[in-house]
N, CA, C and O atoms as a Tinker XYZ file with bonds, in Angstrom:
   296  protein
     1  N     19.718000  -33.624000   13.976000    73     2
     2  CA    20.099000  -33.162000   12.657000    64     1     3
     3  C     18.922000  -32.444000   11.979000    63     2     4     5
     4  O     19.085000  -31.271000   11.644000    81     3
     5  N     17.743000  -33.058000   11.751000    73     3     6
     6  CA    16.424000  -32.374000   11.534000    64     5     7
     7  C     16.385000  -31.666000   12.311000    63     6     8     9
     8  O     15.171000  -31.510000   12.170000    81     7
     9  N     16.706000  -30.759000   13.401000    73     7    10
    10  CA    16.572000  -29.502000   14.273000    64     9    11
    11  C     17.266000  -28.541000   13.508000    63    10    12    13
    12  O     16.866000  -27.508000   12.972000    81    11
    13  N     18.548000  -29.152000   13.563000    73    11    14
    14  CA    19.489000  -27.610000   13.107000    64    13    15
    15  C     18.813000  -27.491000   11.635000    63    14    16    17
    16  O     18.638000  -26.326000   11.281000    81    15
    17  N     18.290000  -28.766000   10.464000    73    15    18
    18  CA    18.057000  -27.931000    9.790000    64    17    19
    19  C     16.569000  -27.513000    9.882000    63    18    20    21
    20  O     16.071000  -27.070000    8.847000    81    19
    21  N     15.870000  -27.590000   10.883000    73    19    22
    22  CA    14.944000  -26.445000   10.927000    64    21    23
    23  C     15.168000  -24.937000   11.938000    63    22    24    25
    24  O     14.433000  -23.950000   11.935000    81    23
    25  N     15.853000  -25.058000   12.387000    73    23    26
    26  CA    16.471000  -23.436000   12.979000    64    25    27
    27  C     17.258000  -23.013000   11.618000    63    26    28    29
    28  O     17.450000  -21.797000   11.629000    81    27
    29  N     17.815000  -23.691000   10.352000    73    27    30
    30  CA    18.140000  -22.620000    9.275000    64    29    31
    31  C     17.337000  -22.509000    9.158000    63    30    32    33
    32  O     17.039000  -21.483000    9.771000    81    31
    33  N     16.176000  -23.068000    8.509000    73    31    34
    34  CA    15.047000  -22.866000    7.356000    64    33    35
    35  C     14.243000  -21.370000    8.139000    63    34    36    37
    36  O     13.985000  -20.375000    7.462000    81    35
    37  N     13.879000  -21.472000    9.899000    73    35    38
    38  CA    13.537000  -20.366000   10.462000    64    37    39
    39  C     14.073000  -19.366000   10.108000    63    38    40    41
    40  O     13.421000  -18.434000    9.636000    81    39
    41  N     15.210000  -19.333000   10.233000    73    39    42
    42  CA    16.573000  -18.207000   10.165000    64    41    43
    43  C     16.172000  -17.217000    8.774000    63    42    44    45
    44  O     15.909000  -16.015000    8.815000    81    43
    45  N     16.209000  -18.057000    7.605000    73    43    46
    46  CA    16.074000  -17.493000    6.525000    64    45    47
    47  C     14.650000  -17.581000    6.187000    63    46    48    49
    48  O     14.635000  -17.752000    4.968000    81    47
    49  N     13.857000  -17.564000    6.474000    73    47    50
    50  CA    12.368000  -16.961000    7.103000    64    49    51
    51  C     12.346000  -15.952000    7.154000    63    50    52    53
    52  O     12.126000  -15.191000    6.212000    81    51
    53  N     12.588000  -15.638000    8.374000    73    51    54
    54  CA    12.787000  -14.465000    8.459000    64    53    55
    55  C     13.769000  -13.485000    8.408000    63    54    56    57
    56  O     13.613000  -12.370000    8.906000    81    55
    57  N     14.714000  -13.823000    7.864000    73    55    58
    58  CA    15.916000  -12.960000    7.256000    64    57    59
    59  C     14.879000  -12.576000    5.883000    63    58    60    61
    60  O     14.447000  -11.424000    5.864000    81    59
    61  N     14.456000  -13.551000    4.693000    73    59    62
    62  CA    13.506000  -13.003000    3.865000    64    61    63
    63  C     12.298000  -12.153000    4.246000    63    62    64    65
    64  O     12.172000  -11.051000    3.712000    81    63
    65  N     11.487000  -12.545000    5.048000    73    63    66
    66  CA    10.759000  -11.601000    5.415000    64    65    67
    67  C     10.350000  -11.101000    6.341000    63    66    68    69
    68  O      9.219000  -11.142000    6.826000    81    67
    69  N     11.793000  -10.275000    6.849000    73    67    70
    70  CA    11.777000   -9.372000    7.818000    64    69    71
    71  C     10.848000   -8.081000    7.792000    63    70    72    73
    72  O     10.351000   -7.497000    8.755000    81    71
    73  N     10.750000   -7.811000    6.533000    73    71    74
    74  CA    10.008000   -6.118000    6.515000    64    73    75
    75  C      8.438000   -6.487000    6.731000    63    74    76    77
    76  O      7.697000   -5.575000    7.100000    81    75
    77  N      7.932000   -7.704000    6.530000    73    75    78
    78  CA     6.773000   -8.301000    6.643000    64    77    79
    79  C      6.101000   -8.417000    8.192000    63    78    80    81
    80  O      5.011000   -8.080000    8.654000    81    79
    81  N      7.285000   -9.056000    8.752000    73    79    82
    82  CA     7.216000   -9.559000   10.066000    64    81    83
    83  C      7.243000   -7.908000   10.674000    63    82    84    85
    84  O      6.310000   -7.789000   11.469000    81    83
    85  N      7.901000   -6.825000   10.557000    73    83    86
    86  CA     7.923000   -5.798000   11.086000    64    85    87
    87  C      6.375000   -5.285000   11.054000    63    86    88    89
    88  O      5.685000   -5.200000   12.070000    81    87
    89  N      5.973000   -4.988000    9.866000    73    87    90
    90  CA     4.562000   -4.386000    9.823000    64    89    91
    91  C      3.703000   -5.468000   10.417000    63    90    92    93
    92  O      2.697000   -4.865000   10.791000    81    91
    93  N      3.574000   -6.600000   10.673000    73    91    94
    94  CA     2.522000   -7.116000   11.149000    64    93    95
    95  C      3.015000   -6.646000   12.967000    63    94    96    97
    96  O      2.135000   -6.255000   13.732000    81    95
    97  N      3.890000   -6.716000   13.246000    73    95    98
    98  CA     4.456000   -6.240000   14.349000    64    97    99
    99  C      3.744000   -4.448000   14.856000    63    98   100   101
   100  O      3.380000   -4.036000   15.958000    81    99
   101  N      3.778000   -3.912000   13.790000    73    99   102
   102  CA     3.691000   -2.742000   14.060000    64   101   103
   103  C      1.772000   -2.590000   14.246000    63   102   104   105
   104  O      1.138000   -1.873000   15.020000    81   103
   105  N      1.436000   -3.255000   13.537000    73   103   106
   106  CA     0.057000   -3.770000   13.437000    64   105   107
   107  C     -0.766000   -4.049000   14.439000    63   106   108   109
   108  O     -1.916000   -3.618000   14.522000    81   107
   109  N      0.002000   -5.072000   15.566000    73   107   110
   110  CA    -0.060000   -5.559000   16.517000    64   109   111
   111  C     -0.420000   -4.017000   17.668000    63   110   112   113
   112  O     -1.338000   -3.697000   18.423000    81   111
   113  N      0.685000   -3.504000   17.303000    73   111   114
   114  CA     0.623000   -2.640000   18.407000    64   113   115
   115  C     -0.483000   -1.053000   18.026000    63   114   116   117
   116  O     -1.329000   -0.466000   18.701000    81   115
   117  N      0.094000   -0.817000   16.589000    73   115   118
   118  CA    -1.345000   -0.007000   15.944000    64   117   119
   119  C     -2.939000   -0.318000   15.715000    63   118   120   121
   120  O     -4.021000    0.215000   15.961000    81   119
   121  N     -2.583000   -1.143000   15.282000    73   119   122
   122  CA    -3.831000   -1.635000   14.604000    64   121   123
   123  C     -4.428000   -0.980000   13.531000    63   122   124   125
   124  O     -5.622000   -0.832000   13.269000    81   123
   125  N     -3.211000   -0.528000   12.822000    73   123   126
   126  CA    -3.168000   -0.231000   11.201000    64   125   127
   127  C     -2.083000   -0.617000   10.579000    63   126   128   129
   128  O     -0.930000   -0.756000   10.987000    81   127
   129  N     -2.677000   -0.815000    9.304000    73   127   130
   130  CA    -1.811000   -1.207000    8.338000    64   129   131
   131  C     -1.305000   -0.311000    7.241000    63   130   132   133
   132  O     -2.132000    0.448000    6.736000    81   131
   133  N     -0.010000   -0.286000    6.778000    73   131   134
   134  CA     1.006000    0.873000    6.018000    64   133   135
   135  C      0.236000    1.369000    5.050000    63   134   136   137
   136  O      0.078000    2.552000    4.750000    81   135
   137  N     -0.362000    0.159000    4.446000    73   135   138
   138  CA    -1.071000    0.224000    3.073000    64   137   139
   139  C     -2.908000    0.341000    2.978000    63   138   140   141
   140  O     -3.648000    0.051000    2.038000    81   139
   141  N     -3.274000    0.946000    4.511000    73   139   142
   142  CA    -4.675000    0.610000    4.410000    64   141   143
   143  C     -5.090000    2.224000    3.322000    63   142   144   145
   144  O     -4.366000    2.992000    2.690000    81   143
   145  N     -6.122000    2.182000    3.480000    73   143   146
   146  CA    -7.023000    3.369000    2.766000    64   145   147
   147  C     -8.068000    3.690000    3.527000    63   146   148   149
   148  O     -8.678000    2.880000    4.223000    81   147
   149  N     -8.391000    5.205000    3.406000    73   147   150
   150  CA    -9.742000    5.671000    3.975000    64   149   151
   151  C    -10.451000    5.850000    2.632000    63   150   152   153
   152  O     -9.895000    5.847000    1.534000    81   151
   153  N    -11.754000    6.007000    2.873000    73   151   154
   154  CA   -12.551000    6.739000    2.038000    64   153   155
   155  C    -12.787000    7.768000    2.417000    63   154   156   157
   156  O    -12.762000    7.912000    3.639000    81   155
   157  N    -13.165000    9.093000    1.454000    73   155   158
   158  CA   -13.455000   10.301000    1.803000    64   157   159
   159  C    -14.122000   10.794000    0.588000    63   158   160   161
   160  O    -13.894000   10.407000   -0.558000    81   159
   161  N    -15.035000   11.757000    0.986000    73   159   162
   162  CA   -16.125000   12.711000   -0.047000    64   161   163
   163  C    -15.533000   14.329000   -0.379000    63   162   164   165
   164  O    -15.151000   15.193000    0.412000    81   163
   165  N    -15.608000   14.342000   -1.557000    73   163   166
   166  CA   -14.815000   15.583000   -1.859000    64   165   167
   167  C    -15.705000   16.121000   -2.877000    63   166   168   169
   168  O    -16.409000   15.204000   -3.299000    81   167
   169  N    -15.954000   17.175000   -3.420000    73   167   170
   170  CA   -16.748000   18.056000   -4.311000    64   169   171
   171  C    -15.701000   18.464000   -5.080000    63   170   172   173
   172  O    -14.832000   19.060000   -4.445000    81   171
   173  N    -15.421000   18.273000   -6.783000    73   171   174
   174  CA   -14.861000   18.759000   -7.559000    64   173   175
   175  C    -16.078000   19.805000   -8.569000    63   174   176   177
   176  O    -17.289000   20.026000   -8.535000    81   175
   177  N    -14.838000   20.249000   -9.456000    73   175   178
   178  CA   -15.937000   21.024000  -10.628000    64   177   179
   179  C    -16.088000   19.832000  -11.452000    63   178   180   181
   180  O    -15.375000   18.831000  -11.393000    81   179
   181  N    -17.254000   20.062000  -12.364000    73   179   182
   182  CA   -16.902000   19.342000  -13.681000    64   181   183
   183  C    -15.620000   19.374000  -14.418000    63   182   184   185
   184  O    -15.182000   18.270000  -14.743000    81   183
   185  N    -15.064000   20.213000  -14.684000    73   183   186
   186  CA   -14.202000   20.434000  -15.307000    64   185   187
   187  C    -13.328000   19.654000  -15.214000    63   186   188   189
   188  O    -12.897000   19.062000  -16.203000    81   187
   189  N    -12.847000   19.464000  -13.965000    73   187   190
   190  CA   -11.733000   18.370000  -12.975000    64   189   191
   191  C    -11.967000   16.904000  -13.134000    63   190   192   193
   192  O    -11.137000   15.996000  -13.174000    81   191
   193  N    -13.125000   16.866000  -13.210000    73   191   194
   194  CA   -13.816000   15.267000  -12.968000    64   193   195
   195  C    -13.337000   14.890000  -14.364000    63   194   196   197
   196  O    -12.378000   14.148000  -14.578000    81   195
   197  N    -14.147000   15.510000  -15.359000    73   195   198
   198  CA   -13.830000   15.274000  -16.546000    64   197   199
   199  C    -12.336000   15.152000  -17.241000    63   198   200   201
   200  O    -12.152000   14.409000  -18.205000    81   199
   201  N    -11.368000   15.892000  -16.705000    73   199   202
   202  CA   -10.233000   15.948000  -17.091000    64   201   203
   203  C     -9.515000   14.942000  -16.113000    63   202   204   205
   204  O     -8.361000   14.701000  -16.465000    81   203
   205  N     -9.907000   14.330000  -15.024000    73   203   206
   206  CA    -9.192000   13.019000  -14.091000    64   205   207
   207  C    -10.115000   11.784000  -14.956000    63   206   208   209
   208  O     -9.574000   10.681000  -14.882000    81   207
   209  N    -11.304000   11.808000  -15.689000    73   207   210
   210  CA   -11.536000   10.562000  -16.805000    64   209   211
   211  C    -11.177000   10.558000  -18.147000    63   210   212   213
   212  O    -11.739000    9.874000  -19.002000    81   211
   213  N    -10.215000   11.337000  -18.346000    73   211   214
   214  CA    -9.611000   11.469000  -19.040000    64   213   215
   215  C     -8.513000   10.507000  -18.780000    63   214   216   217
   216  O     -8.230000    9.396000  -19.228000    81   215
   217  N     -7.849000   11.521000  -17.671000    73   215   218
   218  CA    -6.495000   10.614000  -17.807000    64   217   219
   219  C     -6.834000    8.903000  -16.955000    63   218   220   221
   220  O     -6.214000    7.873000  -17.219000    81   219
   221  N     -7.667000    8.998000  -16.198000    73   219   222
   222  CA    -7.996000    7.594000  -16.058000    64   221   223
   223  C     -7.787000    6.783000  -17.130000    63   222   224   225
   224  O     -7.013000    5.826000  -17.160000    81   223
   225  N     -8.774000    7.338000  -18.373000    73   223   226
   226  CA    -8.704000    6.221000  -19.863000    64   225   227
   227  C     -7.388000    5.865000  -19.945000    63   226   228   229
   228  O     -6.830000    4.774000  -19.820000    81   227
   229  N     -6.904000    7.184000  -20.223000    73   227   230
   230  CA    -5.405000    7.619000  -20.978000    64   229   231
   231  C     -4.332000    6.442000  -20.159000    63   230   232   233
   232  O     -3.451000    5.787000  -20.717000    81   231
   233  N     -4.688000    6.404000  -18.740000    73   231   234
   234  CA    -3.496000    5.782000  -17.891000    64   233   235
   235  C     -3.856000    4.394000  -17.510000    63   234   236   237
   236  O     -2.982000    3.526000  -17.481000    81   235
   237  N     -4.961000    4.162000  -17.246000    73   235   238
   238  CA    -5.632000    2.800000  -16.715000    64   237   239
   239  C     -5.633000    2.763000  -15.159000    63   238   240   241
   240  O     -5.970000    1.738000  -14.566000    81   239
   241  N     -5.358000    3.577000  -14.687000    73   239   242
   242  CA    -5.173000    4.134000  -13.405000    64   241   243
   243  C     -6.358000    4.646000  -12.666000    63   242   244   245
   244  O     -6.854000    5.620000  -13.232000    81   243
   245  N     -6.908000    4.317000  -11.668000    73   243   246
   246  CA    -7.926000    4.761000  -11.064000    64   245   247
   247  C     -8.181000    6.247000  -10.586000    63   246   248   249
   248  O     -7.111000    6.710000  -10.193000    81   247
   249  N     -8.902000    6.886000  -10.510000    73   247   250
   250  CA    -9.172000    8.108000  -10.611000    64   249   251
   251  C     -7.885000    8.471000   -8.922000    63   250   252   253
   252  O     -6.942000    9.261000   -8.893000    81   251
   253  N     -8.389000    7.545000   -7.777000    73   251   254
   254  CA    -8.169000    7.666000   -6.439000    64   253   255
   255  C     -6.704000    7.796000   -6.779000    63   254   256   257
   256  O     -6.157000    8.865000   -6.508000    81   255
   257  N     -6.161000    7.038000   -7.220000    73   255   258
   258  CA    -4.755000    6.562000   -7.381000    64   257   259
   259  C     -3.900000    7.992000   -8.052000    63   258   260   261
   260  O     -2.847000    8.475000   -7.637000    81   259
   261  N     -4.727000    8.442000   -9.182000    73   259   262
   262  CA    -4.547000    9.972000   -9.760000    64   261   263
   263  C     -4.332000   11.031000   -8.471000    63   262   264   265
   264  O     -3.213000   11.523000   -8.319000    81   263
   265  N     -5.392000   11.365000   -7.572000    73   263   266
   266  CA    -5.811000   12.447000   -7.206000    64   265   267
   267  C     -4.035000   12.099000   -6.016000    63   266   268   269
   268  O     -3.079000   12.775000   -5.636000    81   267
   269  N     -4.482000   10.760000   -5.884000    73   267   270
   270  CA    -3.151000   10.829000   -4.559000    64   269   271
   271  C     -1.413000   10.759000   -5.495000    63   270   272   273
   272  O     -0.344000   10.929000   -4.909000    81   271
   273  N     -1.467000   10.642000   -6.113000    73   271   274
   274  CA    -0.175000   10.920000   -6.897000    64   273   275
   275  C      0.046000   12.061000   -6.987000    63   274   276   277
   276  O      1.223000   12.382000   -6.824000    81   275
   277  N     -0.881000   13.073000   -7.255000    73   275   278
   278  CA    -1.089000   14.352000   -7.554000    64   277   279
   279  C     -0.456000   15.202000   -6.146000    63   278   280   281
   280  O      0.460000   16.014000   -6.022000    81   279
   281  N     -1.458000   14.562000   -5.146000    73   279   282
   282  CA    -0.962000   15.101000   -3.542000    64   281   283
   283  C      0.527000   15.006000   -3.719000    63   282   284   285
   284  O      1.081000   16.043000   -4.084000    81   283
   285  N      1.136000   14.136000   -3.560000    73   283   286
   286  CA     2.316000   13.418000   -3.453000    64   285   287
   287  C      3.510000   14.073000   -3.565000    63   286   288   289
   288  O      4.405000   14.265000   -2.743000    81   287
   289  N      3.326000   14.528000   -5.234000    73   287   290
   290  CA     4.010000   14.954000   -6.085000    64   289   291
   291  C      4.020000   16.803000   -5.893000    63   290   292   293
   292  O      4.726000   17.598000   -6.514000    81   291
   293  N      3.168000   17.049000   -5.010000    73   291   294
   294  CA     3.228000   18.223000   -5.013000    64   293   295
   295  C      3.839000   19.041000   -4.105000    63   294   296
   296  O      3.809000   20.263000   -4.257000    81   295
């Protein structure tokens, strides 16, 4: 009786977190993750810099988070 109810409790495990279990899956075989980040060096004008700490203040949003929304959206 304690079996079957631990094959539900499994069941809905991973019925909840299936999309979880996928990326660590995919992980496995990449060895990256959906959500990782690179760093990278880029040369702006002033002008740019100044107007992305701007909206940084304005948004609370990190400059990085700006520049890639920007990509995104474009």
């Amino acid at each position: 009786m304690q079996s079957s109810n631990l094959k539900k409790e499994h069941k809905e495990i991973l019925r909840k977190y299936k999309h979880l279990f996928e990326i660590l899956e995919n992980y496995d075989k990449t060895r990256k993750l959906p959500f990782q980040r690179k760093r990278i060096y880029i040369t702006l004008s002033n002008e740019t810099i100044d107007e992305l700490k701007k909206k940084k203040k304005k948004t609370g949003q990190s400059i990085s988070r700006l520049i890639e929304e920007s990509v995104k959206n474009s």
